[in-house]
LUMLO-582322 format. One record per atom (N, C-alpha, C, O, CB): x, y, z. Coordinates in steps of 0.1 Angstrom, whole numbers, padded with zeros to 4 digits, always signed. Glycine has a CB too. Layout:
N
XYZ...
//
This chain:
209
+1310+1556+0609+1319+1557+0598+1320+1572+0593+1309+1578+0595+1315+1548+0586+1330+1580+0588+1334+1594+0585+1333+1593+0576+1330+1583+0569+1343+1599+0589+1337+1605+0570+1329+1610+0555+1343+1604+0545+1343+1599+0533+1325+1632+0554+1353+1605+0552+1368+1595+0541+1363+1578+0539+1362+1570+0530+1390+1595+0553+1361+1578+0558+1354+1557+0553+1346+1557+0542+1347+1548+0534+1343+1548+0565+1337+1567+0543+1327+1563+0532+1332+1567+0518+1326+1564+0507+1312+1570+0534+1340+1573+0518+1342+1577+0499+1358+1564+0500+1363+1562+0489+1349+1605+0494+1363+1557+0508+1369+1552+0504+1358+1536+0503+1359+1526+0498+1381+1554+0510+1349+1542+0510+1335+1521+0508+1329+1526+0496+1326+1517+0489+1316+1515+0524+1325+1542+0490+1319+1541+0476+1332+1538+0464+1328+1533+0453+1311+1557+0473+1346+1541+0465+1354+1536+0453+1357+1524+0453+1358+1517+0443+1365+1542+0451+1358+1520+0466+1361+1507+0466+1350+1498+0453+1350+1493+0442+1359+1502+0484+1340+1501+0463+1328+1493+0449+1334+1497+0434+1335+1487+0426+1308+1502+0448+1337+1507+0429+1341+1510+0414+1356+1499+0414+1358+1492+0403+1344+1531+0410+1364+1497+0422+1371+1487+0414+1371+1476+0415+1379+1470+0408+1380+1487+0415+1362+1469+0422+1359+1459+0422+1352+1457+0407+1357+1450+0397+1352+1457+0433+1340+1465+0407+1333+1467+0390+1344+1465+0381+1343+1455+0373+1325+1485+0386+1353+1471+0380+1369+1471+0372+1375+1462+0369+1381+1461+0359+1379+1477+0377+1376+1453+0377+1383+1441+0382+1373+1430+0382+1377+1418+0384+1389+1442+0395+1357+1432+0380+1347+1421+0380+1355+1410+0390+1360+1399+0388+1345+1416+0362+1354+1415+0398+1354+1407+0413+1340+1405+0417+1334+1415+0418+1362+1415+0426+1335+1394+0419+1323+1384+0419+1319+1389+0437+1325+1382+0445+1328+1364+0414+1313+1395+0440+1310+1397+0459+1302+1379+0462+1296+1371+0455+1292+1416+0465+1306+1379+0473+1302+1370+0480+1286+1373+0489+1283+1382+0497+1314+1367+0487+1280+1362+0482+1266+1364+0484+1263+1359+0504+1269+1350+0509+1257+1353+0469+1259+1364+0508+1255+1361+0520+1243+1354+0525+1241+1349+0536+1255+1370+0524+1232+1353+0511+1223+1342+0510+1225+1333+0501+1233+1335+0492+1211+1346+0509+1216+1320+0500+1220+1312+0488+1213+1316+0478+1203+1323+0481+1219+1297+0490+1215+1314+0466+1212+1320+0451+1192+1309+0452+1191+1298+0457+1230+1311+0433+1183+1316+0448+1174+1313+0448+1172+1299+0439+1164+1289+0439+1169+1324+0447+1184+1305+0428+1184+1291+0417+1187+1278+0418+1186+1269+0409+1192+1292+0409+1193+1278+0433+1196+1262+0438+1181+1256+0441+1171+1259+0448+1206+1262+0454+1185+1242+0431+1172+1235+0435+1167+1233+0421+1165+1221+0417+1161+1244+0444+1165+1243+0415+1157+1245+0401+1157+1236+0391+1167+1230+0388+1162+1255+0394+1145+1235+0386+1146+1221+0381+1153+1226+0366+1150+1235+0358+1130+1212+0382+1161+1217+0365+1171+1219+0350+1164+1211+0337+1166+1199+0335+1189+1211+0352+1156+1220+0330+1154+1217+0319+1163+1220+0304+1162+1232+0300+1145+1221+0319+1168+1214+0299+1176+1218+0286+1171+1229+0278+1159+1228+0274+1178+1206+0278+1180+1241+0272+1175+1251+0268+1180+1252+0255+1192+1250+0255+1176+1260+0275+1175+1255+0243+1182+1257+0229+1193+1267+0227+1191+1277+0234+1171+1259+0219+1199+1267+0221+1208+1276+0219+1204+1291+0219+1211+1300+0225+1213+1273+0207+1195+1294+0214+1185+1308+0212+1180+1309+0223+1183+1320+0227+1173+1308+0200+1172+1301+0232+1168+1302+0244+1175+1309+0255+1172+1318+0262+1165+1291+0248+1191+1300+0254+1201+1305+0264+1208+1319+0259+1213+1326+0268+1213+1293+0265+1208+1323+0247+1210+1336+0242+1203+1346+0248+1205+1357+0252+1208+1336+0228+1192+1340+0247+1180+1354+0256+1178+1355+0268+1177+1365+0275+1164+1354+0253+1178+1344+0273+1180+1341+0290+1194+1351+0291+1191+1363+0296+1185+1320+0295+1208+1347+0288+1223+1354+0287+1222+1372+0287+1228+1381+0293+1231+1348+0269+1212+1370+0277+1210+1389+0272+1200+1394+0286+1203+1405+0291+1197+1391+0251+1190+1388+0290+1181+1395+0296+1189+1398+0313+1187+1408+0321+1166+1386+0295+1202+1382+0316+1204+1383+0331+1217+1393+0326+1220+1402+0334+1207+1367+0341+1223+1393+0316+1235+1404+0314+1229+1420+0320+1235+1427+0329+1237+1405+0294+1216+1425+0313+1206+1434+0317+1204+1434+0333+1208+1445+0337+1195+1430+0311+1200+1426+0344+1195+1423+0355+1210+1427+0363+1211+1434+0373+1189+1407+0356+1220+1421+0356+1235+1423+0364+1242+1439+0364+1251+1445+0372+1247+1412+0353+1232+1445+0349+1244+1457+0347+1231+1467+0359+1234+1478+0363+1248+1466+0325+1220+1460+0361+1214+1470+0370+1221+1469+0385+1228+1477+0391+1197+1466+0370+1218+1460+0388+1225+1458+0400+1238+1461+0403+1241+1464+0415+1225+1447+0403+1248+1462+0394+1261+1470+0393+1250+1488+0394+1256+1496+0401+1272+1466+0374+1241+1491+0390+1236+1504+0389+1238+1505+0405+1246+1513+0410+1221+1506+0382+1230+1498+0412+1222+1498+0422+1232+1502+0435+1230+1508+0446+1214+1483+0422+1245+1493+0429+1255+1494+0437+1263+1510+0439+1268+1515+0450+1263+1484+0432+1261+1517+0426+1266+1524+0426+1261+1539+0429+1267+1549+0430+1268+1522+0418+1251+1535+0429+1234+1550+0433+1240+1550+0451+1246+1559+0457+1206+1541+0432+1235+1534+0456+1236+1533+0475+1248+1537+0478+1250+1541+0489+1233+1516+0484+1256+1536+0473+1267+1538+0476+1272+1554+0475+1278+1561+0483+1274+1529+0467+1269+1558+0467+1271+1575+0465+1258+1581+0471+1259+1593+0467+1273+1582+0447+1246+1581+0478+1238+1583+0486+1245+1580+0499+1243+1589+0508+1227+1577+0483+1250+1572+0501+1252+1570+0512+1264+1580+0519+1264+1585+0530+1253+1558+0512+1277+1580+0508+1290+1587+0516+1284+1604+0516+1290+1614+0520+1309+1584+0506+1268+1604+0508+1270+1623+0511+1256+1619+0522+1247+1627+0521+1265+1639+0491+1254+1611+0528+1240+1609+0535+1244+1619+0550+1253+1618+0559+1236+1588+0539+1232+1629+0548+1237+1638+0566+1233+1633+0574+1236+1638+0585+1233+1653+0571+1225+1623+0574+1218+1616+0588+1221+1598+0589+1218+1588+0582+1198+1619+0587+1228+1599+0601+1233+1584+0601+1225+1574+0601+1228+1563+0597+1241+1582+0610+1213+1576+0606+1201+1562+0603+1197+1564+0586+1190+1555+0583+1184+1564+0614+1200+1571+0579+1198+1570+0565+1211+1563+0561+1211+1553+0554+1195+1585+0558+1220+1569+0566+1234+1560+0558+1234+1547+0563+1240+1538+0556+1251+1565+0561+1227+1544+0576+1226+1531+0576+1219+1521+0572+1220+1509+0576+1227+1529+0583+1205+1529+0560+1194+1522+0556+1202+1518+0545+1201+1507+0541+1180+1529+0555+1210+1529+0540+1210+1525+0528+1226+1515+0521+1228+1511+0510+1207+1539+0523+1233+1513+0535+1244+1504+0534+1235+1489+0533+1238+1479+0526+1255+1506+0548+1225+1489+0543+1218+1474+0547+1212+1473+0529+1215+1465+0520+1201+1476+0564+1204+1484+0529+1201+1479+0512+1209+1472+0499+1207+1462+0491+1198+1489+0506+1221+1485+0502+1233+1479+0494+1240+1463+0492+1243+1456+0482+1242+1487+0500+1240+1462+0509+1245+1448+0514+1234+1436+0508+1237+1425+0504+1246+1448+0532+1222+1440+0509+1212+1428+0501+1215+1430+0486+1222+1422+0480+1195+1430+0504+1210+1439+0480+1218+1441+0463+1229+1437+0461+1232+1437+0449+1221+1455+0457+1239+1431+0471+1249+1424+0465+1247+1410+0466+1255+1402+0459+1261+1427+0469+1238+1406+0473+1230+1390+0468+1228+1391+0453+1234+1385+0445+1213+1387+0477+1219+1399+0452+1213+1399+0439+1225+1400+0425+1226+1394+0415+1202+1413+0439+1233+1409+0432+1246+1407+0419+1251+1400+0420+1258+1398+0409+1257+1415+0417+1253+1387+0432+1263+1375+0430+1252+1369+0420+1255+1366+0408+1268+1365+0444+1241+1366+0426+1235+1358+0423+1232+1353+0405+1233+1343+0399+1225+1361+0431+1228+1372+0400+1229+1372+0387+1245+1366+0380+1245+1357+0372+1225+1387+0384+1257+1372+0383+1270+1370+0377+1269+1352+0379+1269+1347+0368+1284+1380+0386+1267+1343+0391+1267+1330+0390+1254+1325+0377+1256+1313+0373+1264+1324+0406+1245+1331+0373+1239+1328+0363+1241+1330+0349+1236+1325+0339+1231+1332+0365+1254+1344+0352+1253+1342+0340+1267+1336+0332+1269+1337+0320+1248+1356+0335+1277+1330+0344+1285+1322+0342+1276+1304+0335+1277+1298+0325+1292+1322+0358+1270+1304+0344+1260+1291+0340+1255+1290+0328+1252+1279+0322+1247+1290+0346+1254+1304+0322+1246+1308+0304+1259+1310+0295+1259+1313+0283+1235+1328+0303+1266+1309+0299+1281+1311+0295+1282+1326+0281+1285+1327+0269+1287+1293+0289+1277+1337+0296+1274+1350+0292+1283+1359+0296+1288+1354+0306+1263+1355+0296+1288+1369+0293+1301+1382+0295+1292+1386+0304+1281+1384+0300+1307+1394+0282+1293+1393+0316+1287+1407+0321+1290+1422+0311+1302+1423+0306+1295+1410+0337+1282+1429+0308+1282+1438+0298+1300+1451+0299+1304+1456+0309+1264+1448+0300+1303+1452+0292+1310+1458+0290+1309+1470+0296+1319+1472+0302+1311+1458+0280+1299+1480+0297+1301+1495+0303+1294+1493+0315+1287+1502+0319+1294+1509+0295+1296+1483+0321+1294+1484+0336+1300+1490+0345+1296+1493+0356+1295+1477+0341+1317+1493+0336+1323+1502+0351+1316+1518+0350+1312+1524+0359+1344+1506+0350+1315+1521+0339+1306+1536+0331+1297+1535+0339+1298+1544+0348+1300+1536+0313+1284+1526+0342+1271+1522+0348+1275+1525+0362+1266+1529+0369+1266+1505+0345+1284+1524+0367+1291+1522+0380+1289+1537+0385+1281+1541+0394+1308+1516+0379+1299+1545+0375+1304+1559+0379+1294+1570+0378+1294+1581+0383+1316+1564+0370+1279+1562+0367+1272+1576+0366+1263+1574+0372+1255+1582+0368+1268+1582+0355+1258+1564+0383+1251+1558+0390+1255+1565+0402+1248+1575+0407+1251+1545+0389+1270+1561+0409+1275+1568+0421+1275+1582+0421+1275+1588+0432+1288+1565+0423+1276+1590+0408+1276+1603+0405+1259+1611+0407+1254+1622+0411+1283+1603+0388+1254+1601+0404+1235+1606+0404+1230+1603+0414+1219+1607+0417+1225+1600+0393+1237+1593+0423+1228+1591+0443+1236+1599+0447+1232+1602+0458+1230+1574+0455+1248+1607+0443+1257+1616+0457+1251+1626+0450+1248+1634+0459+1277+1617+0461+1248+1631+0437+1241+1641+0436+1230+1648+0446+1230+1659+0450+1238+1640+0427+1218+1634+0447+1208+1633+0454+1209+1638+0466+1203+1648+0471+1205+1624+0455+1220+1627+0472+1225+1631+0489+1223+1644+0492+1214+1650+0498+1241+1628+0492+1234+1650+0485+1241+1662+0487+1223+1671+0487+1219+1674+0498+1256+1666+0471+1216+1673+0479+1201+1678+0479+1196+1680+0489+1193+1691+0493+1193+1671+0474+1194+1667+0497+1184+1661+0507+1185+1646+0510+1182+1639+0500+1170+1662+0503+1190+1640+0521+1179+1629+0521+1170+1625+0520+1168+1614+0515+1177+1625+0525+1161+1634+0524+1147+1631+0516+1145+1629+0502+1137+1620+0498+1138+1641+0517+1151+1636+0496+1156+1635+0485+1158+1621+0477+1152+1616+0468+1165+1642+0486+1168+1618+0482+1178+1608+0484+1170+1595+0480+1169+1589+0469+1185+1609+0500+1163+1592+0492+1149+1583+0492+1142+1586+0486+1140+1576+0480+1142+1581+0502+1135+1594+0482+1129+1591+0475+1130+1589+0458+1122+1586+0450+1121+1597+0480+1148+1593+0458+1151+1586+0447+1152+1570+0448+1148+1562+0439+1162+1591+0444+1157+1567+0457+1153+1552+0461+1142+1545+0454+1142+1536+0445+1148+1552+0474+1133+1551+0460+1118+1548+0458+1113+1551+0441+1103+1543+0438+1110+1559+0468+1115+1556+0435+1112+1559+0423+1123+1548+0412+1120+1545+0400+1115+1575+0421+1134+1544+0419+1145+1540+0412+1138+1527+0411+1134+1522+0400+1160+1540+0418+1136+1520+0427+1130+1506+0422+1119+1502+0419+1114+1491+0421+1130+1499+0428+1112+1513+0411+1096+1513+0406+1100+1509+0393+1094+1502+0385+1085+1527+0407+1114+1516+0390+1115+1514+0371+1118+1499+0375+1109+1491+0373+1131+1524+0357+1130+1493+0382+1135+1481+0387+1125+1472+0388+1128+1460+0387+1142+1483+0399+1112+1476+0390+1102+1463+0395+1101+1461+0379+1103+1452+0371+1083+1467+0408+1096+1475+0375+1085+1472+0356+1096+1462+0347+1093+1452+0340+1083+1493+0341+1109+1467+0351+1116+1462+0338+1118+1443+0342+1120+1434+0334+1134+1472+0336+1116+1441+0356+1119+1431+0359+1105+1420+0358+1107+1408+0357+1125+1434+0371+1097+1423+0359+1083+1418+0352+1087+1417+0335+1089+1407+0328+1067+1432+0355+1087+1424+0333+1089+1428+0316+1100+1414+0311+1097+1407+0301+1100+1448+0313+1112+1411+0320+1119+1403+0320+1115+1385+0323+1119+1374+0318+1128+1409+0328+1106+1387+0332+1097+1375+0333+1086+1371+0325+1081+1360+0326+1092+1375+0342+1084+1378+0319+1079+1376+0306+1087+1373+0295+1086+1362+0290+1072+1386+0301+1093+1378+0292+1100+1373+0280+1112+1362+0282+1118+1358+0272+1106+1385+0274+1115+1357+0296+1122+1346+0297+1114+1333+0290+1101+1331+0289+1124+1344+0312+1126+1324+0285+1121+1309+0280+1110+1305+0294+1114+1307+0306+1137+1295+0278+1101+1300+0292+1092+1288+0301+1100+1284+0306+1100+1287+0318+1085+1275+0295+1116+1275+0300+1123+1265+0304+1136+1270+0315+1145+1262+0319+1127+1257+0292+1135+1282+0317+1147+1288+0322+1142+1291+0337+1141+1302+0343+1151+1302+0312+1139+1276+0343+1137+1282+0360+1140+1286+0369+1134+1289+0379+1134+1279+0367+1159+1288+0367+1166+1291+0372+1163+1305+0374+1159+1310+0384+1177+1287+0368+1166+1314+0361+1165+1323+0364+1151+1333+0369+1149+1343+0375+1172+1326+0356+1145+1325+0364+1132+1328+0370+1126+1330+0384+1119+1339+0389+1127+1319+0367+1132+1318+0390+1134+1322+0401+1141+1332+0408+1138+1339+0418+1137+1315+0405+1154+1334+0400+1162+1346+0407+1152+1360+0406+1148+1369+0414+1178+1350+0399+1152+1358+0398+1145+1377+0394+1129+1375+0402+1124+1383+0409+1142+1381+0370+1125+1364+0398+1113+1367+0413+1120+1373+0426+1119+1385+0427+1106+1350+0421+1127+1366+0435+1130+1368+0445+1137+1384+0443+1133+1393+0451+1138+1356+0450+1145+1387+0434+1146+1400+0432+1138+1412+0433+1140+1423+0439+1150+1400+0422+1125+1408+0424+1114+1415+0421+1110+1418+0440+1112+1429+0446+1102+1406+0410+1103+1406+0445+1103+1409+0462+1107+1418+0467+1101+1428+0470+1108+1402+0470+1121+1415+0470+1130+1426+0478+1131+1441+0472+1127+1451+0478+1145+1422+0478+1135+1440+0461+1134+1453+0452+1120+1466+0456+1120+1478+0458+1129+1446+0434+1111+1457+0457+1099+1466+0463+1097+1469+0476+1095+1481+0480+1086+1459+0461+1100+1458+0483+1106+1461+0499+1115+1473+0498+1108+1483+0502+1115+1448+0508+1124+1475+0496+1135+1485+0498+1127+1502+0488+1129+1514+0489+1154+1476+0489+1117+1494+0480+1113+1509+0475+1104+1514+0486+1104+1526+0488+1104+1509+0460+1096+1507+0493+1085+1508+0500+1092+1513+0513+1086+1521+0521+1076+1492+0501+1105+1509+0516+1114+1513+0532+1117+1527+0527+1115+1536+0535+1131+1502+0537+1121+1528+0517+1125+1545+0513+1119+1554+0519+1122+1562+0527+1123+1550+0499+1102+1550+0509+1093+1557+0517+1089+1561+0531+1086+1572+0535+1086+1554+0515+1091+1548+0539+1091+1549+0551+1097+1556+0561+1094+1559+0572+1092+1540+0553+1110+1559+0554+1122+1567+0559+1120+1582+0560+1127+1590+0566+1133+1566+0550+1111+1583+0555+1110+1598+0551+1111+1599+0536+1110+1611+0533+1120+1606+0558+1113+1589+0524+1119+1595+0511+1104+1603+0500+1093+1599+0497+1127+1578+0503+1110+1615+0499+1098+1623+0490+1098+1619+0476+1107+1616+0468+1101+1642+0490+1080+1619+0475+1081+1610+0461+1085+1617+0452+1085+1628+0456+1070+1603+0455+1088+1617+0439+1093+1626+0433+1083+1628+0418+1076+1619+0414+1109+1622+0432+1085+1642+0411+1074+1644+0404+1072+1639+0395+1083+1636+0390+1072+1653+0403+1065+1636+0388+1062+1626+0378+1070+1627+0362+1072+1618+0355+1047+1627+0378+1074+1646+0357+1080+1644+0354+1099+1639+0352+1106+1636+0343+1075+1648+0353+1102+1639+0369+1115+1637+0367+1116+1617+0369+1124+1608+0364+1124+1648+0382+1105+1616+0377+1103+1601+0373+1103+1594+0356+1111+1586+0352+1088+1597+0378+1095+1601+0350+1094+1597+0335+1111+1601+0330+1117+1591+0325+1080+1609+0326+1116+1610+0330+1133+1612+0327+1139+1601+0336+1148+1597+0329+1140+1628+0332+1138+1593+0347+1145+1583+0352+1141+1573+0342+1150+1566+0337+1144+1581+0367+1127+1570+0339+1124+1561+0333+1134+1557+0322+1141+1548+0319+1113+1563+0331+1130+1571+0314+1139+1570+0298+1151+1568+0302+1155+1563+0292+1139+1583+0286+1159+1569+0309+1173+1566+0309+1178+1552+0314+1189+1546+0311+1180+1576+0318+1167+1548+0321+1166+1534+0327+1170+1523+0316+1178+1514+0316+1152+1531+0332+1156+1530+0303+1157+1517+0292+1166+1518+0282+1166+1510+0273+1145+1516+0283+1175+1528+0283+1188+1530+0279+1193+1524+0284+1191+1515+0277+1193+1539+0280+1199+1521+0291+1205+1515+0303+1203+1502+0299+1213+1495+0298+1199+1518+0316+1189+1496+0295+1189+1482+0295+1189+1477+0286+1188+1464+0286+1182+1477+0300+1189+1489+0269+1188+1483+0255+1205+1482+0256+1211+1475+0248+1180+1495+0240+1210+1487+0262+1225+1486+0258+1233+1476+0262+1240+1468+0255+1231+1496+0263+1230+1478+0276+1235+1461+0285+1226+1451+0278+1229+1440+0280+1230+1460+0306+1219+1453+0272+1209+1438+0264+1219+1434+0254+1223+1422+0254+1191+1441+0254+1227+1445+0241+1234+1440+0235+1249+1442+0236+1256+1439+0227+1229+1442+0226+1255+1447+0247+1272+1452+0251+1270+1444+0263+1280+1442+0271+1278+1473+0254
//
């Protein structure tokens, strides 16, 4: 793929975000099966708030691989990081069908989430691939904490989503752990801690927009 295919496969993703066009998941949602326990009104509010959060990441996620990828100078990196991409859009169907079920909005500045996401992986690119990855790798370290953090504070009764964000949590670490593998350089602890703080920005906001 050339360097126009790819900046027309990274916009493409922003209008879809625009148009909240739902991707078609290519595995089945982990939540089939789950045993359905009735949830209180307040229960399904926080369940609603926390997968609203999980969804505007994964809109993130989409938007980092995707602008890493159309500035990526080595084609086995652009192709690690399309394969990644392509699994993170399991995870965004999967969340948006959940949070249809919670009868939840997806957050409002997701197309925003979209643009400064794609804007901060092609930054990367452009750097290094090494680079690149090992933004990867640092990205889904905040991605694992906040997503523990989220399993905790889910209802007991909410196994649906429980399950999803397990299986999320899995892969999430796989793809941080492949970064590495790739060659991705870890990055220093303070620019990790600045990804951090912007992360929980990111997720106080999508918790209540």
């Amino acid at each position: 793929m050339n360097t126009v295919d790819q900046l027309i496969h990274g916009f493409d993703g922003l209008l879809r975000t625009v148009a909240r066009v739902k991707p078609q998941a290519q595995n089945r949602s982990p939540a089939e099966g789950a045993l359905d326990e009735p949830l209180t009104t307040d229960e399904r509010k926080l369940s609603g708030n926390l997968m609203r959060v999980n969804h505007t990441g994964e809109i993130c996620a989409q938007g980092l691989y995707n602008g890493q990828a159309v500035f990526a100078s080595n084609q086995a990196t652009y192709q690690a990081l399309i394969k990644s991409a392509a699994e993170e859009l399991d995870h965004l169907s999967w969340c948006r069908d959940r949070l249809n079920d919670l009868g939840t909005n997806p957050s409002i500045l997701d197309p925003l989430w979209y643009v400064a996401s794609f804007s901060l992986g092609a930054g990367t690119a452009l750097i290094s691939d090494n680079v690149s990855l090992g933004f990867v790798h640092a990205t889904e370290e905040n991605v694992g904490h906040h997503l523990r953090e989220h399993l905790d504070r889910l209802p007991t009764k909410d196994h649906a989503s429980r399950r999803i964000l397990e299986k999320m949590l899995d892969e999430e670490i796989q793809h941080g752990q492949t970064a590495l593998e790739q060659g991705g350089k870890k990055l220093p602890r303070a620019i990790r801690r600045i990804m951090w703080e912007s992360a929980k920005l990111m997720t106080k906001t999508a918790e209540r927009f």
